[in-house]
N, C-alpha and C positions, 0 to 999 in steps of 0.2 A: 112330438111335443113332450117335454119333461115334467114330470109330477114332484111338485115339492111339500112336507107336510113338515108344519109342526108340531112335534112332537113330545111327553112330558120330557124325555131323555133325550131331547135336542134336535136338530136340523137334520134333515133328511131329502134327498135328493133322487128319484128312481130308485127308491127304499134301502140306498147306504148312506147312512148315516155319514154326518161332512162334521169334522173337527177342526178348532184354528181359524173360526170365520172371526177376521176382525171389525168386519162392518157388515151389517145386513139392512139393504135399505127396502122397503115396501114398498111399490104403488101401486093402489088398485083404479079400477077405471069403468065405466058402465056399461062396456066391452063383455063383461062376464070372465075376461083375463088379468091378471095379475103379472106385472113386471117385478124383476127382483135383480137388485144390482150387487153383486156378492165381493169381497175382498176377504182372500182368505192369504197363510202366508204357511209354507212349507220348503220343503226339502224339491229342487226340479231334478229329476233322475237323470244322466248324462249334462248334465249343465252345473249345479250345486256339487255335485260328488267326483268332479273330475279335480286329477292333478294336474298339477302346470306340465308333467314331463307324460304325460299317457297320452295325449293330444297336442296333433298341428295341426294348424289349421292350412287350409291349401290357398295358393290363389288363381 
């Protein structure tokens, strides 16, 4: 299970810190668990940083 904390310096997620959330939505529930629905927005490593000519794709 992952531990999320807020924090005064911001969101935290199994204690590193998450920058770029552009939505954080809350629910809690009498479960003693909390849901969290998170949109964040970055760079995706091999998908964002590829050029048209470094990759084919097969079929």
């Amino acid at each position: 299970m992952n531990i999320f904390e807020l924090k005064d310096d911001g969101f935290y997620i199994n204690g590193t810190r998450v920058d770029a959330i552009k939505k954080l939505v809350i629910s809690s529930d009498v479960d003693a668990l909390t849901e969290l629905t998170i949109t964040c927005y970055g760079k995706l490593h091999n998908l964002d940083d590829l050029k048209p000519t470094e990759h084919k794709f097969q079929r």
